[in-house]
N, C-alpha and C positions, 0 to 999 in steps of 0.2 A: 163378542169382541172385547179385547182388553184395549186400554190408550196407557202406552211408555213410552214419556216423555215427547210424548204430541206426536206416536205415530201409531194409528192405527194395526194392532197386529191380531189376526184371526188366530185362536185356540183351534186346537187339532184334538183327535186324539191320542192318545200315550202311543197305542200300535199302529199307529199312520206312517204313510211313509214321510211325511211332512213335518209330523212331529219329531220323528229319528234322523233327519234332513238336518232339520234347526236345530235340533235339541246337539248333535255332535258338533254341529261350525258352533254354536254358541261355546261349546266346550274348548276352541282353540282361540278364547279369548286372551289368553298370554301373547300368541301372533297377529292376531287380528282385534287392534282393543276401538276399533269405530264399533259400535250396536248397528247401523244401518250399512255399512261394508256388509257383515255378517248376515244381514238380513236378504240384502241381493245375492251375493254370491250360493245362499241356501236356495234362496226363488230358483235362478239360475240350477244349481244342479242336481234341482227335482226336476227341470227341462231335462235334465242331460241322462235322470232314470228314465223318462219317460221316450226317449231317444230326440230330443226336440232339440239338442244344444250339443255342441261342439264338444274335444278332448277336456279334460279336468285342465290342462296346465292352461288353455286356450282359454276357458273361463273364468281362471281366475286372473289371469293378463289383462283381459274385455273388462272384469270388474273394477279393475286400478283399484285395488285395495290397498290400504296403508297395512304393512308387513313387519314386526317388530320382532327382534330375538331369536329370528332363523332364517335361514335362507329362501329366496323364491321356490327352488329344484328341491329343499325340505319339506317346505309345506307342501308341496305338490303331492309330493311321495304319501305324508300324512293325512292326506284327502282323501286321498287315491286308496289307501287300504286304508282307512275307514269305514267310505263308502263299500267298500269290499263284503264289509262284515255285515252291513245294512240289506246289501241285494239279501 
């Protein structure tokens, strides 16, 4: 386990699906600039691979994430095929 900025965050593998979960929301840190936003909403929509959690647009809603430099129905879209490419 690593410690950034006093939160405990578990290493994964490269080919994990946890690792390519967080590794892409960390990548839309232009929109999402919290580290622990990013960090739930990844928790969160390795629930929703694993079919444990709700529509992408419904968890990022639940997550109340601070949003900057695009719209709510943008990011969505940008999750959403993301995650596309991950399945």
């Amino acid at each position: 386990m690593a410690l950034e900025k006093g939160l405990v965050v578990e290493k994964h593998e490269t080919d994990s699906l946890e690792h390519k979960v967080y590794s892409f929301i960390d990548s839309l840190s232009e929109y999402l600039p919290i580290s622990n936003d990013r960090a739930r909403l990844s928790y969160d929509l390795i629930k929703y691979f694993w079919g444990e959690s709700d529509t992408v647009d419904v968890i990022v809603k639940k997550n109340k994430v601070k949003i900057e430099n695009i719209t709510f129905e943008e990011l969505v879209r940008k999750i959403e095929s993301g995650l596309s490419e991950i399945k």
